[in-house]
C-alpha positions as a printed NumPy array, in Angstrom:
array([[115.921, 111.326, 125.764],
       [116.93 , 114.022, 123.504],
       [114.928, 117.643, 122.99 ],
       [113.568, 115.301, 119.481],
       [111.746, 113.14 , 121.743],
       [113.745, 110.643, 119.709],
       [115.086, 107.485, 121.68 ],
       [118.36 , 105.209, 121.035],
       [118.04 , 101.033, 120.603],
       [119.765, 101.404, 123.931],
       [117.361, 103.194, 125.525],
       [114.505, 101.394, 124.332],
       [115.442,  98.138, 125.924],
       [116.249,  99.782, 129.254],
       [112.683, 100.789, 129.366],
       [111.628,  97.535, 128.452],
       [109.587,  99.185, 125.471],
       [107.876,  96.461, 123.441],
       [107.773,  96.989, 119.858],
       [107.072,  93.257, 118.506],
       [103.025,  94.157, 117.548],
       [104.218,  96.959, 114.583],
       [103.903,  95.981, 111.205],
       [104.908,  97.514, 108.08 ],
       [101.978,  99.159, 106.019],
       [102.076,  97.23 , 102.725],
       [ 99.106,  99.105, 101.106],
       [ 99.423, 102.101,  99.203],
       [ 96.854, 105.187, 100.073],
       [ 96.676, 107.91 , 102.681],
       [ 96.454, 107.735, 106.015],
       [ 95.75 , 109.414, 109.059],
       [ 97.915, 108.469, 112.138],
       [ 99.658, 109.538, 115.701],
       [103.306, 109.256, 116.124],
       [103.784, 106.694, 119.329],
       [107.491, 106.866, 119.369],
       [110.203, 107.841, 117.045],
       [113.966, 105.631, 118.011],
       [116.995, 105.651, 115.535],
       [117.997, 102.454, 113.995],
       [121.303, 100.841, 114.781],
       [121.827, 101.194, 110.947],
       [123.028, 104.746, 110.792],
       [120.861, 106.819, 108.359],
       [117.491, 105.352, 109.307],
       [114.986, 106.529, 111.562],
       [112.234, 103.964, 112.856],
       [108.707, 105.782, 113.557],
       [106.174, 103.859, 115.321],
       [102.751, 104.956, 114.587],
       [ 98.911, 104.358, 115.229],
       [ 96.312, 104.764, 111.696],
       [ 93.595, 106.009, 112.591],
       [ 92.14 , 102.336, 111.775],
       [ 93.69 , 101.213, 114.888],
       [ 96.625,  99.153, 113.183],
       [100.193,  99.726, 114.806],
       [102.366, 100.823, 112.129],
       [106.533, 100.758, 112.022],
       [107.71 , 103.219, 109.411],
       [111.584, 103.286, 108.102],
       [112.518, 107.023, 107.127],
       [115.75 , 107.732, 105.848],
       [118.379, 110.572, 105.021],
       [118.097, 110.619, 101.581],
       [114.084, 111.331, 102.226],
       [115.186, 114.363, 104.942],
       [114.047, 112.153, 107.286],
       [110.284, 113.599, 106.249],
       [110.218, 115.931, 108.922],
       [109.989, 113.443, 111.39 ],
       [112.853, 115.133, 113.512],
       [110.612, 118.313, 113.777],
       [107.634, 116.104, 115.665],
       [107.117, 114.277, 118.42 ],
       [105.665, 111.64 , 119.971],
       [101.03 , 112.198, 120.042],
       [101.609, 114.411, 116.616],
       [ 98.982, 113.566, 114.098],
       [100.397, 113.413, 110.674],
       [ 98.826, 112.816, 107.227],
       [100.54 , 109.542, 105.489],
       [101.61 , 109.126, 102.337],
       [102.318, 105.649, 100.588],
       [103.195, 104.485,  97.358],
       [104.124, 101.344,  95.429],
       [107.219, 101.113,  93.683],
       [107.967,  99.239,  90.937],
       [109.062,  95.764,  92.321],
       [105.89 ,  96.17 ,  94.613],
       [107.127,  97.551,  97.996],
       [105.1  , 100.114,  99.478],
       [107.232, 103.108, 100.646],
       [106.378, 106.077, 103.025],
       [106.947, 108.95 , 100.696],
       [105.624, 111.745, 102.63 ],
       [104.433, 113.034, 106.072],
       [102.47 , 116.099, 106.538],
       [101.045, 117.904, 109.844],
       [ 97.495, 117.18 , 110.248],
       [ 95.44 , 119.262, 112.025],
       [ 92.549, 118.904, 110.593],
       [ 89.893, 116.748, 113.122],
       [ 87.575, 116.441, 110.191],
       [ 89.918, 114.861, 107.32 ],
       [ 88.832, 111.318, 106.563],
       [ 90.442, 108.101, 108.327],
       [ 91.651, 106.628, 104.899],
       [ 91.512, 108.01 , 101.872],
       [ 91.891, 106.134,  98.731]])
């Protein structure tokens, strides 16, 4: 594992790490969530960050270069963060930001 706490595809399937119950979050709003796990993608560029809302739902997140990566290299794994997503417009709902949260009292959802 690297000092990131960020795994490889390789890794993953060594460990037998199960990843089939993440969705993608197709509804814009705000969010509060922990990071479960953070792996690169086998398509260079993209980082994949697994994540729990606060609602309970298991979340898969696609981060990429071009957005810095949103910080995600700087965290690791039982982080809480504060979600951003927005709509674009042909529809898709993109992760457009990623802030530490701290905060115990900030509202589940917020939207």
């Amino acid at each position: 594992m690297s000092n990131t706490c960020i795994i490889g595809c390789d890794e993953m399937r060594e460990r037998g790490i199960d990843t089939s119950f993440y969705e993608y979050n197709r509804v814009p709003g705000i969010y509060k969530a922990v990071i479960d796990l953070m792996a690169e993608s086998r398509k260079k560029g993209t980082l994949r960050v697994f994540l729990t809302f606060s609602d309970g739902r298991k979340i898969l997140a696609p981060v990429y270069w071009w957005q810095k990566y949103l910080g995600f290299y700087e965290r690791a794994p039982g982080e809480n963060v504060l979600l951003e997503y927005k709509k674009i417009e042909d529809g898709r709902v993109f992760l457009v930001s990623a802030d530490t949260n701290e905060e115990e009292d900030v509202p589940y959802e917020i939207l």
